[in-house]
C-alpha positions in Angstrom: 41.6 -262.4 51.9 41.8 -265.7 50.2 40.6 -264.2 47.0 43.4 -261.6 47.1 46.3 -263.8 47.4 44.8 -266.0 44.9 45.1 -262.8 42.4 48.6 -262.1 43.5 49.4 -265.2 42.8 48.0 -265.7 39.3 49.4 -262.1 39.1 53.0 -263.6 39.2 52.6 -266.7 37.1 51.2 -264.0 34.4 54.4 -262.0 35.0 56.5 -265.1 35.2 55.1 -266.8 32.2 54.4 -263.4 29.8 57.6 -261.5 30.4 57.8 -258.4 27.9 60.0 -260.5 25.5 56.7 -262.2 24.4 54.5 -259.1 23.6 56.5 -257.7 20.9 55.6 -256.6 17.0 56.5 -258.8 14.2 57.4 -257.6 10.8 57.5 -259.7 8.1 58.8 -260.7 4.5 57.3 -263.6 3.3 57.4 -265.7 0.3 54.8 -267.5 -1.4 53.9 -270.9 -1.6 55.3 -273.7 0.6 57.3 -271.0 2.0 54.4 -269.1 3.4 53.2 -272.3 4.6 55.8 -273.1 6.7 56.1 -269.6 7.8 52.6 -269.3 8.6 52.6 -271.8 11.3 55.9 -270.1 12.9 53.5 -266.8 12.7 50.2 -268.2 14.3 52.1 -269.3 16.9 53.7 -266.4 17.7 50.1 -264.4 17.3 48.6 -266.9 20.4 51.3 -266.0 22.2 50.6 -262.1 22.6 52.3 -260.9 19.3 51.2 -258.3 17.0 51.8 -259.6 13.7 52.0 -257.5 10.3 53.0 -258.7 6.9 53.9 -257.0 3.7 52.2 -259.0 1.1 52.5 -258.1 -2.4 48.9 -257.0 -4.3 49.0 -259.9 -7.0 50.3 -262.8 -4.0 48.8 -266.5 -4.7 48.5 -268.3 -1.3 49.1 -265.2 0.9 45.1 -264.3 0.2 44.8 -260.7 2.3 41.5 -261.2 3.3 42.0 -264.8 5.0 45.3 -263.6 6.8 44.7 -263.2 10.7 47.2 -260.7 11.4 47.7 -257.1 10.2 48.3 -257.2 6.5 50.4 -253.6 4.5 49.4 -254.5 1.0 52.3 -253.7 -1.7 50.8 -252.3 -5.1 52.4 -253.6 -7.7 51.4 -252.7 -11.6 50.8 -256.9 -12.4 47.2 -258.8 -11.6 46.9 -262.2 -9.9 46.3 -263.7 -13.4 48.9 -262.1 -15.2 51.4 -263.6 -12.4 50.0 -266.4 -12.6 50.4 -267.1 -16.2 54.0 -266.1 -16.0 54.6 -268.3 -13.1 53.0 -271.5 -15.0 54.9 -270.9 -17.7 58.0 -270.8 -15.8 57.6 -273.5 -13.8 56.3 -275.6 -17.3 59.8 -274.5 -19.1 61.9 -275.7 -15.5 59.9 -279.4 -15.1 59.4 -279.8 -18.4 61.1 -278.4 -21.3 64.8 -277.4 -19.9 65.5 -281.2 -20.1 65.0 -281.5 -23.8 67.5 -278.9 -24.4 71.6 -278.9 -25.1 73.9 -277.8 -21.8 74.6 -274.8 -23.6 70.3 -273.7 -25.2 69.4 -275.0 -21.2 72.4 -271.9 -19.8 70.5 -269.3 -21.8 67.3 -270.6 -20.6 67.6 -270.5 -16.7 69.5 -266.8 -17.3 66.3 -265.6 -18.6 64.3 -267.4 -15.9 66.6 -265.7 -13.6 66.4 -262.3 -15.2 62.9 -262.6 -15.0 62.5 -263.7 -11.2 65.1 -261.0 -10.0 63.0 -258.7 -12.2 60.1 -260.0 -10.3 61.8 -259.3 -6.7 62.7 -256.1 -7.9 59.1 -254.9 -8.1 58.1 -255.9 -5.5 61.1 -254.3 -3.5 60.3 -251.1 -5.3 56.9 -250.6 -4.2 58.4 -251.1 -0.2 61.1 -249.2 -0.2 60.1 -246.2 -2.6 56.9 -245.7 -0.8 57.7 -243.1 1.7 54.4 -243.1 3.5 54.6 -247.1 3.7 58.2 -246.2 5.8 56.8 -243.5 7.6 53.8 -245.8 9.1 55.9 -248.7 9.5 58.9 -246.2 11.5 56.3 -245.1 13.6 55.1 -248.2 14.4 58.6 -249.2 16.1 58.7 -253.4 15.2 61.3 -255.2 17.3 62.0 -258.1 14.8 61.6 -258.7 11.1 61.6 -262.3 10.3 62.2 -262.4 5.9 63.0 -265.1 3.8 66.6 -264.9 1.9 65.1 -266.5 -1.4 63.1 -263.2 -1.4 65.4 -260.6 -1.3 64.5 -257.3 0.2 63.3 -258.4 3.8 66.9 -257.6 4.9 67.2 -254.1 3.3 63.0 -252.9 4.8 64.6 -254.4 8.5 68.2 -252.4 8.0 65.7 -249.0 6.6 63.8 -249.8 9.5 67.0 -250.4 12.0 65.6 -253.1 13.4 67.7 -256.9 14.0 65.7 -259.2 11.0 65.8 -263.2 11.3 65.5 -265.6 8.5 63.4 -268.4 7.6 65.5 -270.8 5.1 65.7 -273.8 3.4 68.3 -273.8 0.9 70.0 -271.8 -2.3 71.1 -272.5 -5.5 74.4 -274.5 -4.7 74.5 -273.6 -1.0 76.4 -270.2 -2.0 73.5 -267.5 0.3 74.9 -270.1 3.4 78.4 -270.1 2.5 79.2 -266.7 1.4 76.5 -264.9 3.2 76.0 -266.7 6.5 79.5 -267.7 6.7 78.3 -271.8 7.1 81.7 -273.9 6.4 80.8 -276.4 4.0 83.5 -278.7 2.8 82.4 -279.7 -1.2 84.1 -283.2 -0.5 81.3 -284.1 1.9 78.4 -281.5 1.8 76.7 -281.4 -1.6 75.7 -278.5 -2.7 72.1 -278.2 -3.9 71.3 -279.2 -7.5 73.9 -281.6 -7.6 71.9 -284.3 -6.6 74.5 -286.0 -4.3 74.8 -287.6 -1.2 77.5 -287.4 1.4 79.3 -290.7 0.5 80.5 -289.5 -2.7 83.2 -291.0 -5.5 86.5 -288.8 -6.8 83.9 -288.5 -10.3 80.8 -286.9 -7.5 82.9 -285.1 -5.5 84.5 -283.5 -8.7 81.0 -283.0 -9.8 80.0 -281.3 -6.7 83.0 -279.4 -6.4 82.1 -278.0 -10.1 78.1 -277.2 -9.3 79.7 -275.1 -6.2 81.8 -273.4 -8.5 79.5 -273.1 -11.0 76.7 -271.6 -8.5 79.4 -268.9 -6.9 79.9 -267.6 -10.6 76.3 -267.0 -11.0 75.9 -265.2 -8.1 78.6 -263.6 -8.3 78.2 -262.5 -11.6 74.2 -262.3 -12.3 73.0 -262.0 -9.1 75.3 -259.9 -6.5 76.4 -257.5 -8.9 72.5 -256.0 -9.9 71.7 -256.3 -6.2 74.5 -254.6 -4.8 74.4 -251.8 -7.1 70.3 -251.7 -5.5 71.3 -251.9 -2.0 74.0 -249.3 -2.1 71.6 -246.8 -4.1 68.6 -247.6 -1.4 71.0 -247.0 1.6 72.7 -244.3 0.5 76.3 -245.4 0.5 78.4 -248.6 -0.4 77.2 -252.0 0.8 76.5 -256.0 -0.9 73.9 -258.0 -0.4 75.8 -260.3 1.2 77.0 -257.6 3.7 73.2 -257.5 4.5 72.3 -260.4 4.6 75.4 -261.5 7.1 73.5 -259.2 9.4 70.8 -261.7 10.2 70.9 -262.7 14.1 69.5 -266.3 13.3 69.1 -268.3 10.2 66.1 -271.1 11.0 66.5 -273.9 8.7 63.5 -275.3 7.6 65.3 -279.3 7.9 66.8 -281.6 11.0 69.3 -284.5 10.9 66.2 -286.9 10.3 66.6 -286.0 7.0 70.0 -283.7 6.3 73.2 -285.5 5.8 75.5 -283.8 9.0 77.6 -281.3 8.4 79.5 -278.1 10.4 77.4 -275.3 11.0 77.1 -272.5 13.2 75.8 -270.8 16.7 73.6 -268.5 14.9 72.0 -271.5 13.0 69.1 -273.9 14.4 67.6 -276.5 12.2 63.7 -276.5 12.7 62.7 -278.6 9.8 59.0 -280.0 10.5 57.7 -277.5 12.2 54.8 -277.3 10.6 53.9 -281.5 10.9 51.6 -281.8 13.8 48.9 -284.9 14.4 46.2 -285.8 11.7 42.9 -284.7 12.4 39.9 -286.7 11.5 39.2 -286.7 7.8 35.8 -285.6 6.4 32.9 -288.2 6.1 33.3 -288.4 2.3 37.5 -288.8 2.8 36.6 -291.2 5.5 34.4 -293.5 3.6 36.8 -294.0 0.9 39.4 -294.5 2.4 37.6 -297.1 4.6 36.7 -298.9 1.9 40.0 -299.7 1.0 40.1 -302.8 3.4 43.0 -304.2 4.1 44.9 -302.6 1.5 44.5 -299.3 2.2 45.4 -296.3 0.3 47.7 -294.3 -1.5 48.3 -290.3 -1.2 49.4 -288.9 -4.6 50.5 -284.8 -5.1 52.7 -283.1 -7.1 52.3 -279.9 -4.9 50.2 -276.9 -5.5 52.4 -275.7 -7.6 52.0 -278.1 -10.3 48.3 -278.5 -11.3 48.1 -280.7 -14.4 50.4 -282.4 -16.3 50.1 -283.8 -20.3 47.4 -286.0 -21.3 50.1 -288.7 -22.3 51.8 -288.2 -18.9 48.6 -288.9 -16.9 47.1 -291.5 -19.0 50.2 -292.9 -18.2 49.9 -292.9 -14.4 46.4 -293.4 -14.1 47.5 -296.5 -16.3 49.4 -297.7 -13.5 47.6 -297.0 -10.1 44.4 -298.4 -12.1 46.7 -301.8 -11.5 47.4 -301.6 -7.4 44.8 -303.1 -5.0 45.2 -299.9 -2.9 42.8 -297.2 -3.5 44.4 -294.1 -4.3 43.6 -290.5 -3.9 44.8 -288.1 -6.4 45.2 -284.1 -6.4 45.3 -283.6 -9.7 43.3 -280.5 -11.5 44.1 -281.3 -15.2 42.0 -283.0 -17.6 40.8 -287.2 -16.4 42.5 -289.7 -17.9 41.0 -292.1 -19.8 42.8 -294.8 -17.9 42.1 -293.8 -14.8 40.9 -297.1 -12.7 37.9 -297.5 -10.4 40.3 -297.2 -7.5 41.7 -293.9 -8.7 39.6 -290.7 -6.7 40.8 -287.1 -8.5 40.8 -284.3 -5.8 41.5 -280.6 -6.5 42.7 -280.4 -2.9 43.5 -283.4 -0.4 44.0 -282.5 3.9 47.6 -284.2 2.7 48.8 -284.1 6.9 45.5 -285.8 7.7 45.7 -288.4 5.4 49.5 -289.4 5.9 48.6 -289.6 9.2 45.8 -292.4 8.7 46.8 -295.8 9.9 44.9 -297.3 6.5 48.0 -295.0 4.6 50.6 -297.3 3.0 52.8 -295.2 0.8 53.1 -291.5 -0.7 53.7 -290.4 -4.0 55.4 -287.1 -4.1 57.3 -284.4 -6.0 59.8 -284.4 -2.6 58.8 -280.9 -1.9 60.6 -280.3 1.7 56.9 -280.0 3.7 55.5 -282.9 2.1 58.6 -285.1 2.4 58.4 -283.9 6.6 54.5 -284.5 6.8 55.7 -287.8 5.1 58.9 -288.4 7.8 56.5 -287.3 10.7 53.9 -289.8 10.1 56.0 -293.1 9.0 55.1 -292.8 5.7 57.5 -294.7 2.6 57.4 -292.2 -0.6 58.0 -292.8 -4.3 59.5 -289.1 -5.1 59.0 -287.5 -9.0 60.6 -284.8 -8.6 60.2 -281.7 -10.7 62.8 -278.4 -10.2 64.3 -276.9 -7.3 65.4 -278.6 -4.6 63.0 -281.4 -5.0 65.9 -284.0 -6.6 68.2 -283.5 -3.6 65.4 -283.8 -1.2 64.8 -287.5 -2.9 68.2 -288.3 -3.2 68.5 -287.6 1.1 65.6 -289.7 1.8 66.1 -292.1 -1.1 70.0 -292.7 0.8 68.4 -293.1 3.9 66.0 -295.8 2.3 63.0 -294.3 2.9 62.2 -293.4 -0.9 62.4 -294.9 -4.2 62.9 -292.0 -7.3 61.5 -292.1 -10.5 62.0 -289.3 -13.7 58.8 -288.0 -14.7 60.2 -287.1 -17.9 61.6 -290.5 -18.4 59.6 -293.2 -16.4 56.7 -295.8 -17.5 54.0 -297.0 -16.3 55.2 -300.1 -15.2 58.2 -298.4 -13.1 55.5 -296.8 -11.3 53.9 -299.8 -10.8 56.8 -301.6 -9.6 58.0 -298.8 -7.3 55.0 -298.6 -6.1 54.7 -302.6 -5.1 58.5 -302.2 -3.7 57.9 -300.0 -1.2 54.4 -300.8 -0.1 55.4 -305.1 0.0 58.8 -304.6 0.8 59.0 -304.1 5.0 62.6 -302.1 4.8 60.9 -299.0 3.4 58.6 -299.1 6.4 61.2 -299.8 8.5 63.6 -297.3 7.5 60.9 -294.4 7.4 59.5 -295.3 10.8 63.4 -295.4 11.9 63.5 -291.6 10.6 60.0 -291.1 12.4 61.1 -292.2 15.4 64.3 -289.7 15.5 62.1 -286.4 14.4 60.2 -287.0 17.6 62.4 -287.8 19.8 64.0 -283.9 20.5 64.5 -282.4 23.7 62.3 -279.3 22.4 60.4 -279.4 19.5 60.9 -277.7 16.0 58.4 -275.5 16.5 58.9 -274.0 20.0 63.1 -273.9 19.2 62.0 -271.4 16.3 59.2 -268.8 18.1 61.7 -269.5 21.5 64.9 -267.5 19.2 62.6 -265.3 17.5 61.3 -264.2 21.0 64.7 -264.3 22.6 66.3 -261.6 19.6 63.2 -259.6 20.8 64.3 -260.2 24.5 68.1 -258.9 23.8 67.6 -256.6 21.0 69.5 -259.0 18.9 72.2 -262.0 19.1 75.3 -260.5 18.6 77.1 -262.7 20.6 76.2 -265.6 18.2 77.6 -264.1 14.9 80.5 -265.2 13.9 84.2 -263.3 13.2 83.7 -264.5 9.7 81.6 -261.1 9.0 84.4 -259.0 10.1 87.3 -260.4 7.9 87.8 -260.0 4.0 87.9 -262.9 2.0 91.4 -263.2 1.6 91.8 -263.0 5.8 89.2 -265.9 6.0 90.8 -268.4 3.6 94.4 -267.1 5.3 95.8 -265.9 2.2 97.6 -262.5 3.7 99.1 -265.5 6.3 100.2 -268.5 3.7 101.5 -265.5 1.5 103.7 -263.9 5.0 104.9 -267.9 5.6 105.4 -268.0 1.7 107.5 -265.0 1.7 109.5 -265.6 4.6 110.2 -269.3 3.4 111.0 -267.4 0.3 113.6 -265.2 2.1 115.3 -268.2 4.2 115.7 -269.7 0.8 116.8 -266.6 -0.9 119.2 -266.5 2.2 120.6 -269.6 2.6 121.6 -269.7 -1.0 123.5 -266.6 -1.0 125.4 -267.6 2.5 125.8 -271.2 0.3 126.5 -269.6 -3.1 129.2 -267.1 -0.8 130.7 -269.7 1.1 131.5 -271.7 -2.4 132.4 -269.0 -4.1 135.0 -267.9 -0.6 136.3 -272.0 -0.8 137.0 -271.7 -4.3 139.4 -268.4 -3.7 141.3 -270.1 -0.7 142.0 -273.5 -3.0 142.6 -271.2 -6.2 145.4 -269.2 -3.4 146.8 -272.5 -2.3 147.4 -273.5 -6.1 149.2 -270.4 -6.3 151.4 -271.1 -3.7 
């Protein structure tokens, strides 16, 4: 008897604790690199609790390897190899870091509208061999997913989930000048406090900055609305058989995770349908590997330095690293270098070169005294989760605002690759290993990352499973969606109030002008009487 009501009763906590929200199928659109990093942990999590997990991964993908992915896997053929994409990435990424900056405003215009060309090009294959393959559709129809979760920098994810009819969520961290937030998602961002992305501003800004940031806003909407939207629009419409925008899409996501948290972001307005899970992916270090250990031990009281430009970036010139090595050779911490590229000849005894460093695990050592990074968003939260001051280089993308948040909060100090010596490196370096207000300041940032009522983690799989509860959010998207851009800003009202202040005025200067012109009879009648 005993035994039974034990089973019934482990019967209800299963029912109580697995409810049929948290056994549902997961579609998803990934991106590479440190986007299917932090998406990966969101995806693991979800698979340990019950999920059934299948990603579309392209054929020639970089970090999403097929055949180390735990979860279903629909391979997209594409006609490019790994090494082709590879090469065209590198030399992409080579003309963004370094050769854009030599150029004039106008040579470095042409140049990013043939990177961009080339990357919507790029996303245009890969959409192509989804949504054209009709046995792909078929199997993925059948197999009747309750959620897609799809990054917005990859476009596509929203149009498989809308084919599909099924409610998509996004994983985010920003776009070009803030405009897939403001015009898509409907985020109110006021340019005089919130700068956009690229602009390289904080929140406290001059009249000069704040005409700046108003510019790179303006600047980013006419990109998109003229080189991106248009080409995409015309896509969509074809693919769904009738008229529709991206942005129309995209407006149809139920949540938008952003991949940051008010650690780190400067505040600004945002909206029900947006949560802020940035660190999601920081959890505590693990013990390092006996040869890791050693060397770091050895570093006495001194302890050691964590140095990365992400795995994106795998060498750099010989000048450029002679010129580093130059200066870590001169620091009494030992350092520990990911670098893949050629040695340098002045690299110091103190100086290990790794092809791959357990970066999490080694921010997390107490022997750890400072990281220097290319301010990439995980990094900088692995950095922030552990109480870790940085010295950021940053390279493209985002990476100069994510320095200049963490450089305001004075947990940073930034130097210009393209630009800095060795002895700036040097002296940053001293700065904020000597100096206690970079320690303080970080550990102040630490402090407020961990102290949330639920963390990052848990508040992303907890919406992603409650869409799949509800079939959606729809109670959490906003009006904005609905109106047309001139009802939004209120242009049909201030054009009414315009026109009826118009016809008061029109009015009251007739009744004037006819009350002048009725006094001037009656005194021109008296005169002639």
């Amino acid at each position: 008897m005993k035994t039974v009501k034990g089973f019934c009763v482990l019967l209800m906590l299963h029912l109580c604790l697995f409810d049929s929200g948290r056994t549902g199928k997961v579609l998803v659109w990934p991106m590479d690199f440190s986007h299917w990093i932090n998406l990966k942990v969101i995806l693991e999590e979800l698979h340990l609790r019950g999920h059934e997990i299948t990603i579309l991964v392209p054929s020639p993908s970089l970090l999403m390897d097929p055949a180390k992915i735990p979860f279903n896997v629909e391979i997209l053929q594409l006609p490019v190899t790994k090494e082709t994409l590879m090469e065209e990435l590198n030399a992409d990424l080579y003309t963004v870091s370094f050769e854009l900056q030599k150029l004039t405003w106008w040579d470095m215009q042409v140049n990013l509208k043939k990177l961009m060309n080339g990357l919507l090009e790029k996303a245009k294959r890969v959409c192509d061999s989804a949504i054209t393959n009709k046995e792909l559709l078929s199997r993925l129809h059948a197999a009747k997913f309750d959620i897609c979760i799809a990054d917005p920098l990859n476009f596509c994810g929203e149009l498989v989930a809308e084919l599909l009819n099924i409610p998509f969520i996004y994983s985010f961290r920003v776009s070009f000048g803030n405009v897939i937030e403001r015009l898509c998602a409907g985020l109110p961002m006021p340019s005089s406090y919130v700068p956009g992305s690229a602009s390289r501003q904080t929140d406290n800004m001059t009249f000069i900055q704040r005409l700046v940031n108003w510019l790179v806003y303006k600047a980013s909407d006419m990109v998109y609305s003229y080189y991106v939207f248009p080409e995409w629009d015309e896509y969509y419409s074809k693919a769904l058989g009738k008229p529709t925008t991206l942005c129309e899409i995209m407006g149809k996501a139920e949540m938008w995770l952003i991949r940051t948290y008010w650690d780190f972001e400067f505040p600004y307005p945002y909206l029900p349908n947006i949560e802020f899970v940035g660190g999601l992916h920081c959890k505590p270090a693990k013990p390092l590997p006996k040869e890791l250990e050693e060397f770091v031990q050895s570093s006495g009281k001194d302890g050691v330095v964590v140095f990365t430009l992400g795995s994106m970036v795998k060498n750099l010139s010989e000048a450029k690293s002679n010129m580093i090595a130059s200066a870590l050779a001169q620091i009494p911490q030992k350092v520990l270098w990911r670098y893949a590229g050629k040695k340098p000849e002045t690299l110091g005894a103190n100086t290990q070169l790794y092809e791959w460093i357990p970066q999490n695990d080694l921010l997390g050592h107490p022997q750890t005294r400072a990281f220097i990074t290319h301010c990439g968003t995980n990094g900088i939260y692995e950095a922030i989760y552990h109480g870790v001051p940085m010295v950021g280089i940053p390279l493209f993308g985002d990476q100069h605002d994510n320095v200049a948040r963490v450089k305001a909060k004075g947990a940073a100090l930034e130097l210009d690759l393209h630009k800095m010596t060795s002895s700036e490196l040097l002296n940053a370096l001293n700065a904020v290993i000597n100096n206690p207000i970079y320690k303080e300041n970080v550990m102040k940032l630490s402090r407020i990352h961990h102290d949330q009522p639920m963390k990052p983690l848990d508040r992303a799989v907890f919406w992603i499973e409650f869409i799949m509860r509800h079939k959606g959010a729809k109670h959490l998207r906003p009006a904005f969606h609905d109106l047309t851009w001139y009802q939004y800003h209120s242009l049909d009202v201030i054009g009414f109030l315009l026109a009826c202040v118009a016809t008061i005025i029109f009015l009251v200067t007739k009744c004037c002008l006819f009350c002048c012109w009725k006094f001037g009879k009656t005194v021109e009648k008296r005169k002639r009487e």
